[in-house]
C-alpha angles and dihedrals in degrees: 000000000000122000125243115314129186121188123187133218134200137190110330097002120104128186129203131192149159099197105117088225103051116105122185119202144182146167126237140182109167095346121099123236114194125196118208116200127183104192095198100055107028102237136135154171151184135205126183111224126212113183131355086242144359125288100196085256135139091262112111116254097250083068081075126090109240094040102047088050093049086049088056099048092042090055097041091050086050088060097052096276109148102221090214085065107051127130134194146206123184129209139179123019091144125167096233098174126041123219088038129106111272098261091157085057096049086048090050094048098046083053096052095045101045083057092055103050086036078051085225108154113238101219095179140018134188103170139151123008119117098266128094131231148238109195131193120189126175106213085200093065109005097248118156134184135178137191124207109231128187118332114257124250111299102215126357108238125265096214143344106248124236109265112240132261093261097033115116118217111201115187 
């Protein structure tokens, strides 16, 4: 049997497991993480969510909501997950600059919504605030665990002031 292993994810990337031992993290500020637990089979999984949809931009399509939580289903029902038992918690959806539009609400609400229409039962939510998280989930058991870290920026600059006279600018 292998030791402990933990494996991280970032934007657009997901993870699933049934080791006992295995432990999946990320880090999110305005971003959704959604954990997927089936309890009859012991398998799991996590994907870090970007953006509700895509924006025509350069970020890879598994950033956007439906298709990093197909992804996820898709991988956890390769490893032995029944759809009809999953569970989620959902982490993350902060509003990590004020003064910008709510990008961590409209996550949180695509999410919400996807697992409702999917009829897939949300067990646990940590959602909005202004501070970002660390999360831990345990595919095995479902366990999940988060950490606040530091509180997000508190306005977005009007403008940038005039250096003075004697001030020196080195780039």
């Amino acid at each position: 049997m292998a030791g402990p292993r933990t494996e991280h994810i970032n934007q657009g990337e997901y993870a699933v497991g049934s080791e006992a031992e295995h432990m999946i993290t990320t880090l999110l500020g305005s971003c959704v993480a959604v954990c997927l637990h089936d309890p009859s089979n012991n398998v799991g999984g996590m994907n870090h969510i970007l953006l509700p949809e895509e924006t025509g931009g350069a970020a890879v399509g598994a950033s956007f909501g439906v298709n990093a939580m197909e992804l996820l289903i898709n991988g956890l029902i390769k490893i032995g997950a029944d759809r009809s038992r999953l569970e989620a918690k959902v982490f993350g959806g902060g509003k990590m600059v004020a003064g910008l539009s709510d990008i961590g609400l409209r996550n949180r609400d695509f999410v919400m919504k996807f697992l409702q229409a999917e009829h897939i039962s949300c067990v646990g939510e940590s959602t909005g605030g202004t501070s970002g998280r660390r999360i831990q989930f345990w595919p095995h058991s479902g366990k999940a665990r988060q950490k606040f870290m530091e509180t997000a920026i508190k306005e977005v600059p009007v403008a940038v002031p005039k250096p003075k006279a004697d001030d020196i600018e080195l780039f």
